[in-house]
N, C-alpha and C positions, 0 to 999 in steps of 0.2 A: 454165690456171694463174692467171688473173688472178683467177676468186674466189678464192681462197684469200689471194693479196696481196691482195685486198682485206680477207678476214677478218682474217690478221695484221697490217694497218695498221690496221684498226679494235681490237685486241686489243690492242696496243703501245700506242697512243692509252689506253686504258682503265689499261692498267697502270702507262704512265707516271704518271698522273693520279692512281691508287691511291696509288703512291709516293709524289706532293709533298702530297697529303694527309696519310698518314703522320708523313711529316718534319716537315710544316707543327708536329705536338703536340710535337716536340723543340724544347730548348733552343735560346736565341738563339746560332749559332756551330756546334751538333753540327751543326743542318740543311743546312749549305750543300754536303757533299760528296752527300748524298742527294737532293738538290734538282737536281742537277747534274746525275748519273744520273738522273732523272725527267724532266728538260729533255729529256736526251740523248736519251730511248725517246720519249719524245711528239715530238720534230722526226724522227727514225728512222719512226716511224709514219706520217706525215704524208706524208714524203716517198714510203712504199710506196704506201699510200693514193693519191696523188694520182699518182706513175707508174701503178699498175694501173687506173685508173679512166681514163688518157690512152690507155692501152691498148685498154683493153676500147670507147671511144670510136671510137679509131681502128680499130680491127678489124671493130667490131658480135660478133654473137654466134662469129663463126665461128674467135674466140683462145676460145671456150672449152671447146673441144674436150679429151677427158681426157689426160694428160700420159704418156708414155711410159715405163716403168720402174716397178719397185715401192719402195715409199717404204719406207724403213728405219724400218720401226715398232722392231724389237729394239735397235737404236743410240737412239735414243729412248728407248724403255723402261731400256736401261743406263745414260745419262745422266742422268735422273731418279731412277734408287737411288742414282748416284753423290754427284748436290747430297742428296738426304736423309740419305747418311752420312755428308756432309760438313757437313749440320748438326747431324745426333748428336754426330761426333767433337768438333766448334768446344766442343760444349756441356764435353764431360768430358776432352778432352787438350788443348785450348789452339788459336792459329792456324796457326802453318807446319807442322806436321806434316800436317794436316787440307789443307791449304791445296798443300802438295807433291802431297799425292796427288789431289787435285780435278784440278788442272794435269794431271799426268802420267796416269791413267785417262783424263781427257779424250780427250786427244790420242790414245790410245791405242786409245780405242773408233774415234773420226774415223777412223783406220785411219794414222793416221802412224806409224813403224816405226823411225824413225831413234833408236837409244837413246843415243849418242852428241851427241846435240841435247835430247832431251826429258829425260833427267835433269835436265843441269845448268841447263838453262832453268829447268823445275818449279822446283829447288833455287834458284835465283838469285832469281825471281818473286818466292815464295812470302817467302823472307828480306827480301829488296829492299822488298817492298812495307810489311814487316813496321815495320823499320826508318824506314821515309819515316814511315807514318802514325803513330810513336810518338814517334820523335822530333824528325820535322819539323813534326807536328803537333799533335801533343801527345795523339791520341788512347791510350787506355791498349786493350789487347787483352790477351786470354790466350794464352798463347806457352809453349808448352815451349822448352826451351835458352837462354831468354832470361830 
């Protein structure tokens, strides 16, 4: 298992790095929540990286032996239509609604079951966050019901 953390600290690294680039061509002020997330995946990286590689040290070859169980390619594959439809919908119905059902498929595909919990979670989230970044921050978003 430790290539693989190896490969996704090496990836994470890469894509944090992607991100503060990005951000870096934003306005003085838009950048710093995206900057923040980019921090956040490049020290996340780092730290995988630098466990699996203490690992794979400690062990020698014989941690990397293949791993037991089949990896949920289809839960994968669902959670990747999910963020693409939830970048379709951001585009043409606004955030929380897009932003409810991101949340709630999620969880849904993971295999969590409790609907009693993931509604009003989704629901609270999605509003919640809606609310902070508009007007605690002044960012402007596309919002149905708002």
């Amino acid at each position: 298992m430790q290539k693989k953390d190896i490969g996704l600290g090496a990836v994470s690294i890469a894509f944090g790095a992607w991100i503060w680039y990005m951000a870096a061509a934003l306005k003085k002020g838009a950048d710093f929540w995206p900057k923040i997330v980019a921090g956040s995946i490049i020290l996340l990286g780092l730290i995988i990286l630098v466990m699996a590689l203490m690992e794979v040290r400690s062990k020698g070859t014989e941690g990397t032996k293949k791993a037991k169980g089949n990896p949920q390619y289809l839960h994968v594959m669902a959670v990747i239509a999910v963020l693409i439809g939830y970048y379709v919908a951001f585009q043409y119905v606004g955030y929380t609604i897009p932003t409810f059902l991101l949340i709630f498929l999620s969880a849904l595909i993971l295999g969590y079951r409790n609907w009693k919990v993931m509604i009003p979670t989704s629901l609270i989230v999605s509003v919640g966050l809606y609310l902070i970044f508009t007007h605690l921050f002044g960012i402007r978003f596309p919002g149905a019901f708002f």
